[in-house]
C-alpha positions in Angstrom: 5.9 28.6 -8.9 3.8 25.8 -7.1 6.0 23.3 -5.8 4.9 20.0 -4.3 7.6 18.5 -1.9 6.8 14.6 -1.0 8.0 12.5 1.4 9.2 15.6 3.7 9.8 14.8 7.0 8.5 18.4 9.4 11.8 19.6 10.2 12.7 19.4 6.6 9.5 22.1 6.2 11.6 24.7 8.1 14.3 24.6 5.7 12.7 24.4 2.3 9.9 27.3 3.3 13.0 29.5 3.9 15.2 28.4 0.8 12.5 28.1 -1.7 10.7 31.2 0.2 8.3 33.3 -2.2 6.7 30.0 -4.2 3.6 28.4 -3.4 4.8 25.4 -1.4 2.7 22.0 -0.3 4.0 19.0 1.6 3.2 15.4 1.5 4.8 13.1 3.8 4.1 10.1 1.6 5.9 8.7 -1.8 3.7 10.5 -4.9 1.2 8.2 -5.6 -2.2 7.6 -8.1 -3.9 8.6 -4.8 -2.2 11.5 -3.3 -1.7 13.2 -6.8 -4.5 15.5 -6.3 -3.2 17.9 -4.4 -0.1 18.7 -7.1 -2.5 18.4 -9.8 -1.7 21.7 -11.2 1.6 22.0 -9.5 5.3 22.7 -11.8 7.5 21.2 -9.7 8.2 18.0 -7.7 10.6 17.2 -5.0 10.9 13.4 -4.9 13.0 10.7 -2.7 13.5 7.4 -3.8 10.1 5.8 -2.6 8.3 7.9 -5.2 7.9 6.4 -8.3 7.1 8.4 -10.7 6.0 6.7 -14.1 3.9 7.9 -17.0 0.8 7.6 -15.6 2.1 9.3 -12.6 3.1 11.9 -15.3 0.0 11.8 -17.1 -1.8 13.2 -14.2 0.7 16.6 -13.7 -0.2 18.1 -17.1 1.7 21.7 -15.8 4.6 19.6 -14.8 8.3 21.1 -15.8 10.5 20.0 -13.0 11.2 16.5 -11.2 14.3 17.4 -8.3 14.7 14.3 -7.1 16.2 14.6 -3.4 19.0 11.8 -4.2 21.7 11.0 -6.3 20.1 7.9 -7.7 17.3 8.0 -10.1 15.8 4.8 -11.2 12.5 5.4 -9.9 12.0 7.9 -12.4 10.9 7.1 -15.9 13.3 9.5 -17.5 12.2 8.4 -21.0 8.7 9.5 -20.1 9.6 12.3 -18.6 11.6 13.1 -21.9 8.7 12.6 -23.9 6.5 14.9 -21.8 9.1 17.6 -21.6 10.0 17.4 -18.3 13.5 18.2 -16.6 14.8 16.1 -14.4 17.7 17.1 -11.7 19.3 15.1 -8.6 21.6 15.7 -6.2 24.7 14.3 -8.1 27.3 14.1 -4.6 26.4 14.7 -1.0 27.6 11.4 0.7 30.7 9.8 -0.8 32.4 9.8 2.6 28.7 8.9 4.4 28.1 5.8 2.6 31.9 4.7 2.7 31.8 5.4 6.6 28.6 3.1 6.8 29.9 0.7 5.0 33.5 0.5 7.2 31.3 0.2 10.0 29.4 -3.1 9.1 33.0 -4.2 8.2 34.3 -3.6 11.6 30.7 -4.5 13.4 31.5 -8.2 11.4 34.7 -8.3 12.0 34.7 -7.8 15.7 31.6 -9.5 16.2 30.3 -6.2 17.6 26.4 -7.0 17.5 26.9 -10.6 18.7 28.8 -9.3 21.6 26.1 -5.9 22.2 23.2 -8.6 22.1 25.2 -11.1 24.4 26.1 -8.6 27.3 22.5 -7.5 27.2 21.2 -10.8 28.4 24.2 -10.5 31.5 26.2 -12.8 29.3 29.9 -11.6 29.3 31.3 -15.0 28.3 34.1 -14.4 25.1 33.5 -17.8 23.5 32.3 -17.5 20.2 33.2 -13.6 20.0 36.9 -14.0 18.6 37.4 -11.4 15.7 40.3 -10.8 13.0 42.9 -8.0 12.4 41.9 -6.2 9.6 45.5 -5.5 8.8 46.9 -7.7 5.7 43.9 -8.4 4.9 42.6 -7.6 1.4 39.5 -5.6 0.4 37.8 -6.2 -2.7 35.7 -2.9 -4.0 33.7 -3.5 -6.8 33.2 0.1 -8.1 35.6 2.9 -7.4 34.0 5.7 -8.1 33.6 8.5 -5.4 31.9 6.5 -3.0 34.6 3.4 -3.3 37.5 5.7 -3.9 36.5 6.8 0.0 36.6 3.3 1.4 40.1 2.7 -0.1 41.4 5.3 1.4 39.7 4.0 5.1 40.8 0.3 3.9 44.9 1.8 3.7 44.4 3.4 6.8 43.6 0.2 8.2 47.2 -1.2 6.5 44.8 -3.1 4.1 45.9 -4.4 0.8 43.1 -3.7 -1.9 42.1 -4.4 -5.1 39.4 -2.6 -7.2 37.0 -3.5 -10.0 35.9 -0.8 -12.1 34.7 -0.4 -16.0 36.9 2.5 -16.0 40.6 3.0 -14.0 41.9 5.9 -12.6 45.6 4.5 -12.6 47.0 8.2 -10.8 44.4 7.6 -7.7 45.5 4.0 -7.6 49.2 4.7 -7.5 48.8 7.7 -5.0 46.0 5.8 -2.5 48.5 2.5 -3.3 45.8 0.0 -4.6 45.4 -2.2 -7.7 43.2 -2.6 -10.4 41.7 -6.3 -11.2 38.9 -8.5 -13.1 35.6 -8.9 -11.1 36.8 -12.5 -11.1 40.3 -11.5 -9.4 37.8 -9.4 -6.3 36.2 -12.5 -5.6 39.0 -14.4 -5.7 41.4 -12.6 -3.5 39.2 -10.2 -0.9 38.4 -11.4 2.1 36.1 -8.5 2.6 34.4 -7.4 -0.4 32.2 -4.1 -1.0 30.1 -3.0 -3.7 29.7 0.4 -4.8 28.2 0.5 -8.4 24.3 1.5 -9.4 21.9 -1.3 -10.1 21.3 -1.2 -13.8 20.7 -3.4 -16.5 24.9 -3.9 -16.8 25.4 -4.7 -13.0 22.0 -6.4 -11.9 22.8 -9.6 -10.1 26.4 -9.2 -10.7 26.9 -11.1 -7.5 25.2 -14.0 -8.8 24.8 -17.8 -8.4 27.6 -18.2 -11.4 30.3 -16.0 -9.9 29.4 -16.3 -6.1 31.4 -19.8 -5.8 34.5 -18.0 -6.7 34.4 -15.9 -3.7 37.2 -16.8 -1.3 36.0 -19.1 1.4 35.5 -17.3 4.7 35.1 -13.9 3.0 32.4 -11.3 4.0 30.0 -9.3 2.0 28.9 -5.8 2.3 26.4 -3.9 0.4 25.4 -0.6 0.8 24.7 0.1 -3.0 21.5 -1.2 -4.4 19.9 -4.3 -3.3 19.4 -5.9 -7.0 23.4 -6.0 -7.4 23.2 -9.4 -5.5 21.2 -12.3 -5.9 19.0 -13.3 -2.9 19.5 -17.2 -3.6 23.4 -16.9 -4.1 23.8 -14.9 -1.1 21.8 -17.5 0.8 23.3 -20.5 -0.8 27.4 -18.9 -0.1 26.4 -18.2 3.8 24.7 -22.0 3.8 27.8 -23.2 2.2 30.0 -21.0 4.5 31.5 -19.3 1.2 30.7 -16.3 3.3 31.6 -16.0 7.1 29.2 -13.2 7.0 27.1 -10.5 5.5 26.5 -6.6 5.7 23.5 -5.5 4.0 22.0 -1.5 3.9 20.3 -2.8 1.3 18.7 -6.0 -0.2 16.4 -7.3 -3.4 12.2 -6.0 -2.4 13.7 -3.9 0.4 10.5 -1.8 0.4 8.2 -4.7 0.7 10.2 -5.6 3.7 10.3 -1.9 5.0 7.1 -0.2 4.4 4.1 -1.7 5.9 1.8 -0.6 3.6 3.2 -3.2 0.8 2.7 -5.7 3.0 -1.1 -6.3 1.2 -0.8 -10.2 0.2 -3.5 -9.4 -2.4 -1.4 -6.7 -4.7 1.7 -8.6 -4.4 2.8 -11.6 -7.0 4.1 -15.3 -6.0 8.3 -13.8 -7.1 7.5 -11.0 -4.9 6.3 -12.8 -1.9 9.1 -15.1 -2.3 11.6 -12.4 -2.4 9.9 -11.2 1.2 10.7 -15.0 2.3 13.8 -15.0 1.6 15.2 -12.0 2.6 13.6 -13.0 5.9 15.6 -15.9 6.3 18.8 -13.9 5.6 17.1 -11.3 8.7 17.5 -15.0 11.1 21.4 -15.2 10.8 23.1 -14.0 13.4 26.4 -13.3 10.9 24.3 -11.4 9.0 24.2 -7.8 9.9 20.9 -5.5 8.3 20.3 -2.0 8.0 17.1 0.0 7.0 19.1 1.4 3.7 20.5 4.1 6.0 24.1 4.3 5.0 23.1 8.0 3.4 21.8 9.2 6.5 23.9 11.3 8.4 22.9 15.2 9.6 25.8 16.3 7.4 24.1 14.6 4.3 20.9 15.4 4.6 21.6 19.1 4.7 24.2 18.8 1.7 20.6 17.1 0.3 18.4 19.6 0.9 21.0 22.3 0.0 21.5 21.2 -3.5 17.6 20.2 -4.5 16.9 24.1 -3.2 19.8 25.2 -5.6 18.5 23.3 -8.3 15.0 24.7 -7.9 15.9 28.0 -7.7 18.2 28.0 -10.4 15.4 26.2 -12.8 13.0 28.8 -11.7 15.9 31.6 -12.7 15.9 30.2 -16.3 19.0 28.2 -15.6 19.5 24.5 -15.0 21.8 22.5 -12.5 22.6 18.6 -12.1 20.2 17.8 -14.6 20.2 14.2 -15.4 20.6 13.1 -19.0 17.0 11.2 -20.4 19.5 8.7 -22.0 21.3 7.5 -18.4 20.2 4.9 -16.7 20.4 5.1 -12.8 23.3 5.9 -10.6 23.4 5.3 -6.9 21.4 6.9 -4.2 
């Protein structure tokens, strides 16, 4: 079958021309666009990552198209009710880095917590004053996680390792893990309330988008701290700015944050294309880059070596399977996204 695989990075070639060894294989560094469709024109298959997104008229222009694997758990820059409608499949990568993201999000805890980066940047100047660097225990403290599902079920377990109390939001409860990892269940309302470190770990959908907004964010318990390493849409730029003005928040830890990829990827940095909200957006989340209790990270949190070969693993299972006659992880056309 002729597979196109996009945003490949060349040591990733190596592995998928052995595991997917005996189809016709091309690779395109970049995100699928309208201008680097060409080359799959004709192609069956598409390996994707979450900077490609594929939309009808990106669909319109694959007419042998069966297959979207998307290299990711996440999936919301598919249109899977276009795909639907053209007949084509759609399969992810459903688990590969409960335990990564939980790991990256502990860090930017502890980096906040002990003032890690403030005291890195300090000593790097020949500064090795303490004033201004004084941390707190994480012991006693409470963490909030808003979403216990794998990827928040992980971070519990790190938070009681810590000695940490914690209380978890969820639409559903899994009252057996909470009595065996020794947390409790609560309202959204009660995690804001109560944390003083609070996490989120649910997919941005039409259900959860700007659930940390400018209504709920004055509930947080003053002096808390903020970490997201879900999806940058959960939290409102302007509440987020207004709690850390108001010192609602002692601090933030952000993988990820609302127009990330304006911010990331040069080439959306064309003034012309863009609209006034999304220009703003860029503004804004450069003001939250200035704060020196604010801690960001290029949406890496995923990125570990263990990860990204779980990744690759799975999207070659999926393909071979699909070209078998078989299908795995495919991803319902009524669902809406998940997390990455």
């Amino acid at each position: 079958m002729k597979i196109s695989i996009f945003e490949i990075k060349p040591w990733e070639k190596k592995f998928f021309n052995k595991a997917l060894k005996g189809h016709n294989l091309d690779f395109i560094k970049e995100p699928i666009s309208l201008e680097n469709y060409q080359s799959s024109g004709d192609c069956e298959i598409i390996s994707v990552f979450i900077a490609s997104k594929v939309n009808s008229e990106i669909l319109n222009k694959l007419p042998n198209l069966k297959l979207i694997a998307t290299r990711s758990t996440g999936f919301d820059h598919i249109d899977l009710a276009a795909c639907k409608n053209k007949g084509v499949i759609v399969c992810n990568v459903p688990f590969y880095g409960e335990n990564t993201v939980a790991e990256h999000a502990f860090a930017l805890i502890l980096t906040l917590s002990r003032n890690i980066h403030k005291s890195y940047l300090r000593t790097t100047r020949g500064d090795y004053t303490i004033e201004g660097l004084k941390g707190f225990d994480l012991r006693g403290k409470t963490l909030g996680v808003i979403g216990a599902g794998h990827i928040g079920l992980h971070l519990i377990k790190m938070g009681r390792g810590f000695d940490m109390k914690v209380l978890a939001f969820d639409s559903s409860r899994n009252d057996f893990q909470a009595d065996v990892l020794g947390f409790k269940y609560a309202s959204l309302e009660e995690v804001l309330k109560n944390s003083d470190i609070i996490s989120l770990h649910v997919p941005d959908n039409p259900a959860t988008h700007h659930l940390i907004n400018k209504n709920n964010i004055k509930l947080i318990k003053k002096g808390a701290i903020l970490i997201n390493t879900a999806r940058g849409g959960i939290v409102e730029t302007e509440a987020l700015i207004e709690a850390l003005d108001k010192k609602i928040l002692a601090g933030a830890g952000l993988d990820v944050i609302e127009g990330e990829n304006l911010v990331m990827e040069e080439k959306h940095m064309a003034f012309d294309k863009k609209t006034a909200e999304e220009m703003m957006s860029l503004a804004k989340d450069h003001i939250l880059f200035s704060r020196d209790n604010v801690i960001f990270t290029p949406h890496i949190a995923f990125y570990s070596e263990e990860a990204i070969r779980r990744i690759m693993e799975v999207t070659a299972e999926n393909i071979v399977s699909f070209a078998a006659g078989s299908l795995k992880n495919t991803v319902p056309a009524e669902q809406k996204n998940n997390l990455i």
